[in-house]
PyMOL Python script that loads the backbone (N, CA, C, O; Angstrom):
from pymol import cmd

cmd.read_pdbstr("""\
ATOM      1  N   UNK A   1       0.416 -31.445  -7.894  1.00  0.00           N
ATOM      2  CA  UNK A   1       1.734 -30.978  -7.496  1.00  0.00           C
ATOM      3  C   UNK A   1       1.628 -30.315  -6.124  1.00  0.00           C
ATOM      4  O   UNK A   1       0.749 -29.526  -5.778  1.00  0.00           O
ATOM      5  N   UNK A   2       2.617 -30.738  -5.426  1.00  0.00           N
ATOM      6  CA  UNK A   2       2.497 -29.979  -4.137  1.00  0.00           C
ATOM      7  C   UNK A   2       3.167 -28.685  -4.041  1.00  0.00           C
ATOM      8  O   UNK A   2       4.242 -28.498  -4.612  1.00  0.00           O
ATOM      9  N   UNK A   3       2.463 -27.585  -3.200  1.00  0.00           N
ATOM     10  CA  UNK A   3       3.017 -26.544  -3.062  1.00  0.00           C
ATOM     11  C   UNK A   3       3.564 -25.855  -2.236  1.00  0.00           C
ATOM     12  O   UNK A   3       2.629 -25.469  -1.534  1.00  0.00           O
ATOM     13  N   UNK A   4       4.518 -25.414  -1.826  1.00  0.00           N
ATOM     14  CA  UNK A   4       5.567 -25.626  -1.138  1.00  0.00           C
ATOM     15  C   UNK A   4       6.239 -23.770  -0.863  1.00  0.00           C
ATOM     16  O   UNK A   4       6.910 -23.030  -1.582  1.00  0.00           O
ATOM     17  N   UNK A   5       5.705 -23.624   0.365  1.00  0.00           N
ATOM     18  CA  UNK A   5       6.707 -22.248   0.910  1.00  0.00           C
ATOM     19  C   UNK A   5       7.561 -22.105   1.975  1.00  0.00           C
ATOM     20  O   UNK A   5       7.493 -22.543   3.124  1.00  0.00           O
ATOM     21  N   UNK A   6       8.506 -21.318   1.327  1.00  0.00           N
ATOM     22  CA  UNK A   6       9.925 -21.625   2.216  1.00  0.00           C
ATOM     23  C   UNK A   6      10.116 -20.838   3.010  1.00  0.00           C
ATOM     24  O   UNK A   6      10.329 -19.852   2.304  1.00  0.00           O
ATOM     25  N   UNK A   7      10.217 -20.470   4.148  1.00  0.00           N
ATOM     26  CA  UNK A   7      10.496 -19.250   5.397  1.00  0.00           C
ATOM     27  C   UNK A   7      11.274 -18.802   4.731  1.00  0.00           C
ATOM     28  O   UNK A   7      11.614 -19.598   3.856  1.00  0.00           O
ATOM     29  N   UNK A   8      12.060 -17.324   4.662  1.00  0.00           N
ATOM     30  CA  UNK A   8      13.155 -16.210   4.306  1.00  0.00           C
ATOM     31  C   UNK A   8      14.201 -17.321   5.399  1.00  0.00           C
ATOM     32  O   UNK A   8      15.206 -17.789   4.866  1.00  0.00           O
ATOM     33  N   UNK A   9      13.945 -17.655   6.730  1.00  0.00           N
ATOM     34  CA  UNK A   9      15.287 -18.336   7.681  1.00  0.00           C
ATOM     35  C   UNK A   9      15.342 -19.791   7.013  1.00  0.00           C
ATOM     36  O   UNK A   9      16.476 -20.259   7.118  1.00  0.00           O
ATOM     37  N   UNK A  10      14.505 -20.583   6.401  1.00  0.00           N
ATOM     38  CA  UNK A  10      14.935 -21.739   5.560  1.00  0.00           C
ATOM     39  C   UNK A  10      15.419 -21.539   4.510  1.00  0.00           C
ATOM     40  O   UNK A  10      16.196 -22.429   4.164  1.00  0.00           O
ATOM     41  N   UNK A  11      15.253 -20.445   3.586  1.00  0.00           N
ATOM     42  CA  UNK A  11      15.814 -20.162   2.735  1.00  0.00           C
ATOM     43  C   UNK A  11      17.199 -19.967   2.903  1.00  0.00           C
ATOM     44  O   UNK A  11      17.983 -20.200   1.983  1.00  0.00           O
ATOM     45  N   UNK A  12      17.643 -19.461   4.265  1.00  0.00           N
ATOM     46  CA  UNK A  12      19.143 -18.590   4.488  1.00  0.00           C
ATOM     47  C   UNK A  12      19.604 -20.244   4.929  1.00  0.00           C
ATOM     48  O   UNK A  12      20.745 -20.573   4.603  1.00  0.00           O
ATOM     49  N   UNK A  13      18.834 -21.162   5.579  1.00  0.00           N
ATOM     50  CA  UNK A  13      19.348 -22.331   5.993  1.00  0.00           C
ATOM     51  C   UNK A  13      19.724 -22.855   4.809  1.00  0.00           C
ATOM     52  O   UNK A  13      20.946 -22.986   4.877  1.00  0.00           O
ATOM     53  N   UNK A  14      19.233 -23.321   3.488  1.00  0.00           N
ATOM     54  CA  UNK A  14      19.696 -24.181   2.937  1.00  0.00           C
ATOM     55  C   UNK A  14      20.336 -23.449   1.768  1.00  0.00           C
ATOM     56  O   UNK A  14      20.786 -24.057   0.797  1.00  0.00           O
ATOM     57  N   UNK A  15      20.369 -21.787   1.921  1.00  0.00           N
ATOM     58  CA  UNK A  15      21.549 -21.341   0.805  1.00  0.00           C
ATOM     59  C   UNK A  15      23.034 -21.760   2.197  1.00  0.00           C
ATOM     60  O   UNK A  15      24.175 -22.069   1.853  1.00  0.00           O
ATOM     61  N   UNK A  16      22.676 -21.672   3.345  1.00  0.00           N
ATOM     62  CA  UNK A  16      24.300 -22.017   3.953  1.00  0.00           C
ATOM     63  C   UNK A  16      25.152 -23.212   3.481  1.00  0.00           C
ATOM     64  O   UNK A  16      26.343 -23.243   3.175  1.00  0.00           O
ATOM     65  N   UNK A  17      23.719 -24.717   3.518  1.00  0.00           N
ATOM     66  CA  UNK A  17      23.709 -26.044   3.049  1.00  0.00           C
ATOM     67  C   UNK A  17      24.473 -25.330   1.589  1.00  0.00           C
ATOM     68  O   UNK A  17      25.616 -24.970   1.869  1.00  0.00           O
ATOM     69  N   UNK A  18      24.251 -25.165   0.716  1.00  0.00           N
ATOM     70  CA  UNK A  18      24.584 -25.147  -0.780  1.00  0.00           C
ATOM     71  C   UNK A  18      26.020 -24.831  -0.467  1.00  0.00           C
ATOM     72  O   UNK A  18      26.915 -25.578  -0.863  1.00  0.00           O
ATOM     73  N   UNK A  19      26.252 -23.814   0.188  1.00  0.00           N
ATOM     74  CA  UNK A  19      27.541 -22.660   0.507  1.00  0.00           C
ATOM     75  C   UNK A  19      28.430 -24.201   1.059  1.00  0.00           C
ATOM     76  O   UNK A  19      29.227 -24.793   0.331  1.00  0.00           O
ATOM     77  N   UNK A  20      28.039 -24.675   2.600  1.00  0.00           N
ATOM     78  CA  UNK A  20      28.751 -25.716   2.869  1.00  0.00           C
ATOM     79  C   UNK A  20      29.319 -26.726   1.755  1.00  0.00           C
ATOM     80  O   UNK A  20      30.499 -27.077   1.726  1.00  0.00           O
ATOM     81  N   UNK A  21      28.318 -27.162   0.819  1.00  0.00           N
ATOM     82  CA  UNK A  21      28.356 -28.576  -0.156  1.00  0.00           C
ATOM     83  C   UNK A  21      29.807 -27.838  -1.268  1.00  0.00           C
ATOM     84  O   UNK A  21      30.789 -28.400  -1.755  1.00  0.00           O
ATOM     85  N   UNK A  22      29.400 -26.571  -1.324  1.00  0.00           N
ATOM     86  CA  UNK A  22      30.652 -26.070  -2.404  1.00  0.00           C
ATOM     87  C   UNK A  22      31.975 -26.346  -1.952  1.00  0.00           C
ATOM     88  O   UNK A  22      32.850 -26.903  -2.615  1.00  0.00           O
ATOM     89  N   UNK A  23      32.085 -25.843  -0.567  1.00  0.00           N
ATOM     90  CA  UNK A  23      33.025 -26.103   0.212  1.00  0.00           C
ATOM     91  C   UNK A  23      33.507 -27.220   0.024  1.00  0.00           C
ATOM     92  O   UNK A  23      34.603 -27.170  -0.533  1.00  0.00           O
ATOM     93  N   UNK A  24      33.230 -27.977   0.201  1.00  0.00           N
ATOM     94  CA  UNK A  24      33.572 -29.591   0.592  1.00  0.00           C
ATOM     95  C   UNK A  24      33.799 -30.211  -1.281  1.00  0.00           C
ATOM     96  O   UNK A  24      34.806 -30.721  -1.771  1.00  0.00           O
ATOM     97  N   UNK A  25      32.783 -29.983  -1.789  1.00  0.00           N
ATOM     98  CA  UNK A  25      32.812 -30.527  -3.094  1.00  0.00           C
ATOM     99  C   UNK A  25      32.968 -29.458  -4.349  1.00  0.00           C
ATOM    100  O   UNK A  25      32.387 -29.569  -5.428  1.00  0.00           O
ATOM    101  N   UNK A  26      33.384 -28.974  -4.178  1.00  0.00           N
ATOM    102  CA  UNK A  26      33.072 -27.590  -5.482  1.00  0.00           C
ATOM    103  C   UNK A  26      32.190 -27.675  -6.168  1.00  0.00           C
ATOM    104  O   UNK A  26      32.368 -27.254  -7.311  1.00  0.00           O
ATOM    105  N   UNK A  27      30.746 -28.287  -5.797  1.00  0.00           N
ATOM    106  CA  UNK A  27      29.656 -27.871  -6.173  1.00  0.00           C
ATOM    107  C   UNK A  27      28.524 -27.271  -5.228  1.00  0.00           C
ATOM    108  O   UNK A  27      28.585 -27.249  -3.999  1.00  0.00           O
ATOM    109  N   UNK A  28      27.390 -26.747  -6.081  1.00  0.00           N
ATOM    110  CA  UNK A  28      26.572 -26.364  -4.887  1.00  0.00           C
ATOM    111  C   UNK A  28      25.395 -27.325  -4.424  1.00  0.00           C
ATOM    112  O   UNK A  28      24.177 -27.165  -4.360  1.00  0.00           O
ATOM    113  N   UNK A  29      26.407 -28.597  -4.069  1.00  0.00           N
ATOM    114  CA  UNK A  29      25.399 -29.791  -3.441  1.00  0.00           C
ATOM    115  C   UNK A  29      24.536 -29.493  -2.583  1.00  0.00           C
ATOM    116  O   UNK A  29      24.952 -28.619  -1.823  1.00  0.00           O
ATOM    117  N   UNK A  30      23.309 -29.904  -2.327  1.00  0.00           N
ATOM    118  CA  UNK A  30      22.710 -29.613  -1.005  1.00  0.00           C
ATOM    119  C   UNK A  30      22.533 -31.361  -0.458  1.00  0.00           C
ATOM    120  O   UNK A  30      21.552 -31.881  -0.987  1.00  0.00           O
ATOM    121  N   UNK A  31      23.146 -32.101   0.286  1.00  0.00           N
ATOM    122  CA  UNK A  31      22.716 -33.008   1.156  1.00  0.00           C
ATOM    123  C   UNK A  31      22.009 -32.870   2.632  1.00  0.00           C
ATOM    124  O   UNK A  31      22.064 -31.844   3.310  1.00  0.00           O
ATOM    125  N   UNK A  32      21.136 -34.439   3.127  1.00  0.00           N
ATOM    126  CA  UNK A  32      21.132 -34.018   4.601  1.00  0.00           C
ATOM    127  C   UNK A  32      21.878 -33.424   5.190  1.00  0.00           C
ATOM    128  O   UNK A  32      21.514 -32.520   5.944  1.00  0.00           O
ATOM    129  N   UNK A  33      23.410 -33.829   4.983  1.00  0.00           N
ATOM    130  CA  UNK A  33      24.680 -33.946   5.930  1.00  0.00           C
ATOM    131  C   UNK A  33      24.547 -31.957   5.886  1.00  0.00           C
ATOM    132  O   UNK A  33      24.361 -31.297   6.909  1.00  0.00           O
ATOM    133  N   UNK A  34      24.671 -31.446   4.718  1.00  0.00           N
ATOM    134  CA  UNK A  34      24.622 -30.453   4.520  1.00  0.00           C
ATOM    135  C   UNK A  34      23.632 -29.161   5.462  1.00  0.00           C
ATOM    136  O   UNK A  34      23.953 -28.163   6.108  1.00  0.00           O
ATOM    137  N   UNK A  35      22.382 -29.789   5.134  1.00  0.00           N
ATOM    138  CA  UNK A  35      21.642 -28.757   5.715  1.00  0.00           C
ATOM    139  C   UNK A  35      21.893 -29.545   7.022  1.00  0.00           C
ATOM    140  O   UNK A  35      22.474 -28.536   7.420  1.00  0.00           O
ATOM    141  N   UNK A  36      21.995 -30.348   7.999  1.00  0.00           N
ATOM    142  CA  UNK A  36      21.742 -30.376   9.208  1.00  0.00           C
ATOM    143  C   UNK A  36      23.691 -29.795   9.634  1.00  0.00           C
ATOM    144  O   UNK A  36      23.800 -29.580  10.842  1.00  0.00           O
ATOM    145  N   UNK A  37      24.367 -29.678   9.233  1.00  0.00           N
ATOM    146  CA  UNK A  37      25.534 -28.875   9.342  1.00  0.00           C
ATOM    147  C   UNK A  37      25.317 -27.069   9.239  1.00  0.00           C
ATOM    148  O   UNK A  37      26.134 -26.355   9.821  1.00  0.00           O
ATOM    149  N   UNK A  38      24.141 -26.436   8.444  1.00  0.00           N
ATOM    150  CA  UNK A  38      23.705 -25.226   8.318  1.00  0.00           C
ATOM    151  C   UNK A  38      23.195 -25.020   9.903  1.00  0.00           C
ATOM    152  O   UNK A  38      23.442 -24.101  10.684  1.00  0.00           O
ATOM    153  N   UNK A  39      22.404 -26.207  10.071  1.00  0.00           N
ATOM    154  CA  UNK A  39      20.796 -25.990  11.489  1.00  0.00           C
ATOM    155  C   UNK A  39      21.945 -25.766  12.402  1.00  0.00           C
ATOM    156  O   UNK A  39      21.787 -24.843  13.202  1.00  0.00           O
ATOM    157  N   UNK A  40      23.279 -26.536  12.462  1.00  0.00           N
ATOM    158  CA  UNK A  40      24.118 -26.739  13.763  1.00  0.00           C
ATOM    159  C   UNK A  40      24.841 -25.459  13.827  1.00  0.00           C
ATOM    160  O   UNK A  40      25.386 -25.209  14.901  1.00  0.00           O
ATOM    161  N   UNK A  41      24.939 -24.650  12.925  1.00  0.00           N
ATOM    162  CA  UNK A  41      25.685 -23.342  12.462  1.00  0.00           C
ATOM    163  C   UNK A  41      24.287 -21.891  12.955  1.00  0.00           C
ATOM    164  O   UNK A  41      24.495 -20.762  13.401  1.00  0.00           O
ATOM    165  N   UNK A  42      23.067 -22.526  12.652  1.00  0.00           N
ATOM    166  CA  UNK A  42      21.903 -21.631  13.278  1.00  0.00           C
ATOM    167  C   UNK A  42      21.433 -21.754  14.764  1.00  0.00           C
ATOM    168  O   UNK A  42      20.421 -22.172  15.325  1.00  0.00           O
ATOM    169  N   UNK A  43      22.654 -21.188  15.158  1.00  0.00           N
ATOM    170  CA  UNK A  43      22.504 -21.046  17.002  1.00  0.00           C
ATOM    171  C   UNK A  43      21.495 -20.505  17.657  1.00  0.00           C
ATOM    172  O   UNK A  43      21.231 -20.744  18.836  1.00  0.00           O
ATOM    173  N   UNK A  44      20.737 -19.571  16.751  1.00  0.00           N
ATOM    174  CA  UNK A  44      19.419 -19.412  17.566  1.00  0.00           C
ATOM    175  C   UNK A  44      18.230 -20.321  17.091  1.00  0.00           C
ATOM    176  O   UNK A  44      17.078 -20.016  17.399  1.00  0.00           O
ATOM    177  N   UNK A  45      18.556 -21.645  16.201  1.00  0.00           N
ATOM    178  CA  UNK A  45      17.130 -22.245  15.882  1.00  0.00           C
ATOM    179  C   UNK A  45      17.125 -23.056  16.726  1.00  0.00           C
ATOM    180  O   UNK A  45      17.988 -23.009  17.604  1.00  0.00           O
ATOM    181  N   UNK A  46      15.952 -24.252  16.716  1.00  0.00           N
ATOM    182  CA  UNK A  46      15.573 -24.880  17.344  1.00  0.00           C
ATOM    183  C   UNK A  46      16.421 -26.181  17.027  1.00  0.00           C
ATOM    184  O   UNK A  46      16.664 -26.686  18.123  1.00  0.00           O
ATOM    185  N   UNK A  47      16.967 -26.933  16.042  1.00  0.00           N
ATOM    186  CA  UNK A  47      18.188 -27.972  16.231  1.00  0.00           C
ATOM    187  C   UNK A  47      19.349 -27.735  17.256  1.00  0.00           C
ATOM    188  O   UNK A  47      19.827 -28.444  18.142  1.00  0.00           O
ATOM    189  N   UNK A  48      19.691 -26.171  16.698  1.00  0.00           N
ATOM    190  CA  UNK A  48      20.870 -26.217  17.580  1.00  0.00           C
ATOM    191  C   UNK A  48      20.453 -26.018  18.895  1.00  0.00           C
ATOM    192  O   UNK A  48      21.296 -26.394  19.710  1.00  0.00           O
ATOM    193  N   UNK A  49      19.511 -25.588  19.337  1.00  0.00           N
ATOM    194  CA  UNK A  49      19.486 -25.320  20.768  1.00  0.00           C
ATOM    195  C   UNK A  49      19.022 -26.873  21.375  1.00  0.00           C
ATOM    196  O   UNK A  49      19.609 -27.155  22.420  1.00  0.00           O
ATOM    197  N   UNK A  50      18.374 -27.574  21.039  1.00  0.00           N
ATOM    198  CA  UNK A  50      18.099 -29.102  20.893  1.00  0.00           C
ATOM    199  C   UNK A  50      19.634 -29.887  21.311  1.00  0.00           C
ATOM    200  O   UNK A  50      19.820 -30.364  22.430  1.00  0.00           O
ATOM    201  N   UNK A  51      20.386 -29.913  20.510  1.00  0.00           N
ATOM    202  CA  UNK A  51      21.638 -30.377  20.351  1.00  0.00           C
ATOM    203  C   UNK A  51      22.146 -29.540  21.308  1.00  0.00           C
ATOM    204  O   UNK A  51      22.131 -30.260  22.306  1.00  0.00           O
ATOM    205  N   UNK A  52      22.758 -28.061  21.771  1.00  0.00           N
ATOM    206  CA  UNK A  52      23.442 -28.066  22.948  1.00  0.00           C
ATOM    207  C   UNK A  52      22.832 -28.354  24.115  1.00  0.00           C
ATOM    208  O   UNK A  52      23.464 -28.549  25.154  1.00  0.00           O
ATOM    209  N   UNK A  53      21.046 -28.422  23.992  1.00  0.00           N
ATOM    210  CA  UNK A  53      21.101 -28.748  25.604  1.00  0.00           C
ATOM    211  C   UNK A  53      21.312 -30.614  25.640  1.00  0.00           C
ATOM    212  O   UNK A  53      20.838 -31.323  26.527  1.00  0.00           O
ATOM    213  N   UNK A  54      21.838 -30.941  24.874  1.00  0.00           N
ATOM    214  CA  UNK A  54      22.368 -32.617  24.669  1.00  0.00           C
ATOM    215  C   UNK A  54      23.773 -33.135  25.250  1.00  0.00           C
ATOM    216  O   UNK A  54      24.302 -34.098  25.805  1.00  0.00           O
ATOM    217  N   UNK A  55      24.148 -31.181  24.492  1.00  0.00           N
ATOM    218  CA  UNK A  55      25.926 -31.379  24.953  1.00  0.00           C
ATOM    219  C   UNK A  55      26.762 -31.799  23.913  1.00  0.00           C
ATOM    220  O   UNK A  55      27.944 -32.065  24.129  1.00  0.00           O
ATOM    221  N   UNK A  56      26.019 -31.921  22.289  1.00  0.00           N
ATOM    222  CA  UNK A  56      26.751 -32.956  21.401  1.00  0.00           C
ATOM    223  C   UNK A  56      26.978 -31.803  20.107  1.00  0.00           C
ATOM    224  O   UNK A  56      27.450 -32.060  19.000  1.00  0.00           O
ATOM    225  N   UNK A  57      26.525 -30.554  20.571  1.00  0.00           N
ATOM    226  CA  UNK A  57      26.225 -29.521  19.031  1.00  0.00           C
ATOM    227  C   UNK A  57      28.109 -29.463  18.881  1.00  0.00           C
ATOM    228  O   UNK A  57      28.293 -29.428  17.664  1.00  0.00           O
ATOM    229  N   UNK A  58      29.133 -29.446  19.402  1.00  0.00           N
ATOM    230  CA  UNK A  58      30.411 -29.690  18.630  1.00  0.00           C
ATOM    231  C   UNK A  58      31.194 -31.199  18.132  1.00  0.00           C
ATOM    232  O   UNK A  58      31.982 -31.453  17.221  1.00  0.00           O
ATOM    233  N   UNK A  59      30.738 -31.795  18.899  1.00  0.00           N
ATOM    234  CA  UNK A  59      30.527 -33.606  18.451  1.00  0.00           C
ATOM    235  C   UNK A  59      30.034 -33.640  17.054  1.00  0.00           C
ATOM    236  O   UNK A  59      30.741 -33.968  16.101  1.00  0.00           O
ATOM    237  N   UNK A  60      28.811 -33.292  16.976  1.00  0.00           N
ATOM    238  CA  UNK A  60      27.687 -33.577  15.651  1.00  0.00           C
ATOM    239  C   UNK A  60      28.657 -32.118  14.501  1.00  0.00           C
ATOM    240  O   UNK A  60      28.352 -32.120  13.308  1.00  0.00           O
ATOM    241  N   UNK A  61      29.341 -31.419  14.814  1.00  0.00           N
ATOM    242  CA  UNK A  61      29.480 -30.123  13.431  1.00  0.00           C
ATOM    243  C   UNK A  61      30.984 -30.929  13.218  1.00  0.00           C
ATOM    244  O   UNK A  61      31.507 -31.096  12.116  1.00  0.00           O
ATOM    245  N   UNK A  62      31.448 -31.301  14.276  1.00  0.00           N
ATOM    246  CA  UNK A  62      33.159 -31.953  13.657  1.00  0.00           C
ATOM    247  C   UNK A  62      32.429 -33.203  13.240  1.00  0.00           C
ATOM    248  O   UNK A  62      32.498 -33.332  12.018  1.00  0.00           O
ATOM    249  N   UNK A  63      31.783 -34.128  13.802  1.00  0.00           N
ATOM    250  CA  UNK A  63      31.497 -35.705  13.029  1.00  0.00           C
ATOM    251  C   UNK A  63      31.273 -35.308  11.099  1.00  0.00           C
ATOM    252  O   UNK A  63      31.826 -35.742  10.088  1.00  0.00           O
ATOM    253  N   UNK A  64      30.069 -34.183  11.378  1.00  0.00           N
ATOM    254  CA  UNK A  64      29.913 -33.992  10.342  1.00  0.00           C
ATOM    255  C   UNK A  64      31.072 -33.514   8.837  1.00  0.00           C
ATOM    256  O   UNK A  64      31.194 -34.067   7.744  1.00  0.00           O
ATOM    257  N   UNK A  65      31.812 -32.187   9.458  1.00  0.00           N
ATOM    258  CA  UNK A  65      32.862 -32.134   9.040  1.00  0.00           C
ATOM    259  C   UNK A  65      34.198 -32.885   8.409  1.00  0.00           C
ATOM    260  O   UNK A  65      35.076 -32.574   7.604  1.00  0.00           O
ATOM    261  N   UNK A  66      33.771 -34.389   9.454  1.00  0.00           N
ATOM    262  CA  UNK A  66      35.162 -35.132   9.162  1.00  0.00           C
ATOM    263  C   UNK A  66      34.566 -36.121   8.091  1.00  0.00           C
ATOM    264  O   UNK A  66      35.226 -36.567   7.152  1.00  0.00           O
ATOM    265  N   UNK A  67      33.511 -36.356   8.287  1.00  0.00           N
ATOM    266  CA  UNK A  67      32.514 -36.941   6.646  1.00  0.00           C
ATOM    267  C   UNK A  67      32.871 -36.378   5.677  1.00  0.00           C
ATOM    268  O   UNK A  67      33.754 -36.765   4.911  1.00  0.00           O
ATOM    269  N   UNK A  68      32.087 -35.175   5.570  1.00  0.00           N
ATOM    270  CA  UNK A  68      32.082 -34.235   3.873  1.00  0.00           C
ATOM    271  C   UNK A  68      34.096 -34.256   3.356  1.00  0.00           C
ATOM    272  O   UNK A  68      34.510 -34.281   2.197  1.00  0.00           O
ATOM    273  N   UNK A  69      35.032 -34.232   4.730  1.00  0.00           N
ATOM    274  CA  UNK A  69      36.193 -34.185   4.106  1.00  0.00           C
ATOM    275  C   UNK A  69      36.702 -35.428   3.994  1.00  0.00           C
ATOM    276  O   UNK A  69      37.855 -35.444   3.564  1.00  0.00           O
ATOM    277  N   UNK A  70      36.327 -36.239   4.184  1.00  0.00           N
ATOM    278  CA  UNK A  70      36.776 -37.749   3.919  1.00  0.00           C
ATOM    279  C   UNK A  70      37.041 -38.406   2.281  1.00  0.00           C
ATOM    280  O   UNK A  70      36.141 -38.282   1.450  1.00  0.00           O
ATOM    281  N   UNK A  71      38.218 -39.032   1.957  1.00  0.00           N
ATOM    282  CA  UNK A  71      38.429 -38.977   0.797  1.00  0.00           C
ATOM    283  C   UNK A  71      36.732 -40.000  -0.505  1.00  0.00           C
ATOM    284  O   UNK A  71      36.488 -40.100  -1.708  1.00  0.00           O
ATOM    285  N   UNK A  72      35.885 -40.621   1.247  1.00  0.00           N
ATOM    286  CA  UNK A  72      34.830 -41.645   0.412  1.00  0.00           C
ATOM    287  C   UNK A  72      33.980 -40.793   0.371  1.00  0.00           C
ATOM    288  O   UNK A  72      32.857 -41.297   0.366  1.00  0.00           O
ATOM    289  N   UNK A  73      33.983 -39.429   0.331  1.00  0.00           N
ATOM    290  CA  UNK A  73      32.549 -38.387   0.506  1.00  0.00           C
ATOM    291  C   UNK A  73      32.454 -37.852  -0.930  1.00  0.00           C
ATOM    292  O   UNK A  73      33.173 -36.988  -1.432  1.00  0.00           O
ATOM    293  N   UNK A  74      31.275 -38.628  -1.596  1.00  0.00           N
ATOM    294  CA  UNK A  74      30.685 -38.500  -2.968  1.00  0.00           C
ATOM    295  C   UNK A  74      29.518 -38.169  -3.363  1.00  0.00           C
ATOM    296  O   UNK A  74      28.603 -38.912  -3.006  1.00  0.00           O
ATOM    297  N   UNK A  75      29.107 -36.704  -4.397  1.00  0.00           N
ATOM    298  CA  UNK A  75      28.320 -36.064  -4.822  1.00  0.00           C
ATOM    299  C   UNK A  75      27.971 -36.862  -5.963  1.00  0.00           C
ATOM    300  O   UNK A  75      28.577 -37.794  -6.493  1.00  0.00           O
ATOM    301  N   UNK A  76      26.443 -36.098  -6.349  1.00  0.00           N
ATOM    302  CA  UNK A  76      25.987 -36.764  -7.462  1.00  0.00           C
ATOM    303  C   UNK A  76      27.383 -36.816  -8.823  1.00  0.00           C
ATOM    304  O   UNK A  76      27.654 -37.982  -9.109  1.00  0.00           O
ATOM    305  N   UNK A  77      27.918 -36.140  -9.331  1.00  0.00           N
ATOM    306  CA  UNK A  77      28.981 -36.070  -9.783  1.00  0.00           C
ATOM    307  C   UNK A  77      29.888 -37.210  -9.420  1.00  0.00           C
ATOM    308  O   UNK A  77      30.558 -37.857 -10.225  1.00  0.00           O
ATOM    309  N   UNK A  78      29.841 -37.367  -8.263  1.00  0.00           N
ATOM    310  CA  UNK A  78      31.427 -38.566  -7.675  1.00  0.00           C
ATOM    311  C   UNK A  78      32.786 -37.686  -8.019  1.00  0.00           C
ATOM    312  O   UNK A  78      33.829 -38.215  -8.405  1.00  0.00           O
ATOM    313  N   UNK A  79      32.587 -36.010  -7.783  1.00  0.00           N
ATOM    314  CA  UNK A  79      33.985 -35.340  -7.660  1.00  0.00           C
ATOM    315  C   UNK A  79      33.962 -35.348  -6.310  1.00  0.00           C
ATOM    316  O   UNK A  79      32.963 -35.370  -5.592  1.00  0.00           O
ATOM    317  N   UNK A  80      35.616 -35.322  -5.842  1.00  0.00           N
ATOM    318  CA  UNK A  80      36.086 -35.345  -4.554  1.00  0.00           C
ATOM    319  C   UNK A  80      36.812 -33.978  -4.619  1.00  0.00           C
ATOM    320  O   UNK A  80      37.539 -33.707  -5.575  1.00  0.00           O
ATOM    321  N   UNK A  81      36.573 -32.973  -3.415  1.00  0.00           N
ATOM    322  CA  UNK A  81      37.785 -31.633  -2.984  1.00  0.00           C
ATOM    323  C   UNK A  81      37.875 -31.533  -2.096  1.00  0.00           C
ATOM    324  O   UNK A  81      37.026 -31.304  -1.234  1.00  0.00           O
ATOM    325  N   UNK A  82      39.377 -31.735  -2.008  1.00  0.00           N
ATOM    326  CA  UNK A  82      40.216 -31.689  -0.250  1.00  0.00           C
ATOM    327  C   UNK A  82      39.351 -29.984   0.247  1.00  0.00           C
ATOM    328  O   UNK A  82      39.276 -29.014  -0.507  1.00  0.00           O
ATOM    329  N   UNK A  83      38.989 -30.027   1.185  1.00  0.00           N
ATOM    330  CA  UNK A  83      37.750 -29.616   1.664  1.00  0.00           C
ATOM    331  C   UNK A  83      38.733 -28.677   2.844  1.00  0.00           C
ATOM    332  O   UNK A  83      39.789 -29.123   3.292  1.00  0.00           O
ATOM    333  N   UNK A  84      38.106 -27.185   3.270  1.00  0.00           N
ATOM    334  CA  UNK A  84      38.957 -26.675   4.695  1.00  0.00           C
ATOM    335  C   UNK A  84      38.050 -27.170   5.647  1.00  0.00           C
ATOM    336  O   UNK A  84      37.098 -27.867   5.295  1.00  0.00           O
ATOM    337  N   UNK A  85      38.260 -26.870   6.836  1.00  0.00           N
ATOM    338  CA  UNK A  85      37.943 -27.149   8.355  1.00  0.00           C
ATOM    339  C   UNK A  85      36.464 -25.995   8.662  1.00  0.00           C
ATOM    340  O   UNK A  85      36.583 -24.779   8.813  1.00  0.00           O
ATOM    341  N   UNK A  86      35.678 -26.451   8.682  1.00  0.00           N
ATOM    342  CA  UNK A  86      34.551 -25.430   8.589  1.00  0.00           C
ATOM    343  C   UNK A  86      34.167 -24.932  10.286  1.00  0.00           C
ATOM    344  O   UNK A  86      34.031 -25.717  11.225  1.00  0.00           O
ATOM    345  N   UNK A  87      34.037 -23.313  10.358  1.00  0.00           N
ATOM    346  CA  UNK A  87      34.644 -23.093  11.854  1.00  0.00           C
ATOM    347  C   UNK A  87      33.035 -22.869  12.304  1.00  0.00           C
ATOM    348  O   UNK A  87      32.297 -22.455  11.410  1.00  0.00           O
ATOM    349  N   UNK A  88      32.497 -23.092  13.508  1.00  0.00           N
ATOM    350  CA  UNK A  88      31.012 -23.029  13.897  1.00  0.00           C
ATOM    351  C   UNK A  88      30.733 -22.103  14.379  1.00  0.00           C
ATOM    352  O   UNK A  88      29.571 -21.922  14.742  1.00  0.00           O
TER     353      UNK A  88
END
""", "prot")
cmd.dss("prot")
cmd.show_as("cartoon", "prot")
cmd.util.cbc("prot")
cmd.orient("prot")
């Protein structure tokens, strides 16, 4: 079995991911879409600073955004929730 430790800032990254997935789905999904929507929300890590010096870190948090609220955006479940506008 592999063993596996999580930074205290990955930890806060992918409780945001869970926090986001509720949002969108009223569960506490964690997807890619999810945690790389947390990294774009963690302005001092290294994705987001990656992505603004690109120019695309509000491109990539609305693309993402307009996914998770899209009526074809399906959790293990396959429940759908009209989802709010998640602010960065």
């Amino acid at each position: 079995m592999l063993d596996v430790t999580v930074s205290p800032r990955m930890q806060e990254i992918l409780n945001r991911a869970a926090e986001i997935g509720r949002i969108h789905t009223g569960e506490r999904f964690v997807g890619t879409e999810n945690v790389l929507r947390a990294l774009v929300e963690d302005r001092n890590g290294i994705a987001a600073q990656v992505l603004r010096e690109l120019g695309v870190t509000e491109r990539v948090a609305q693309r993402l955004d307009k996914i998770m609220s899209s009526k074809t955006y399906r959790t293990p479940s396959h429940r759908i929730y009209p989802a709010p506008q998640i602010s960065s």
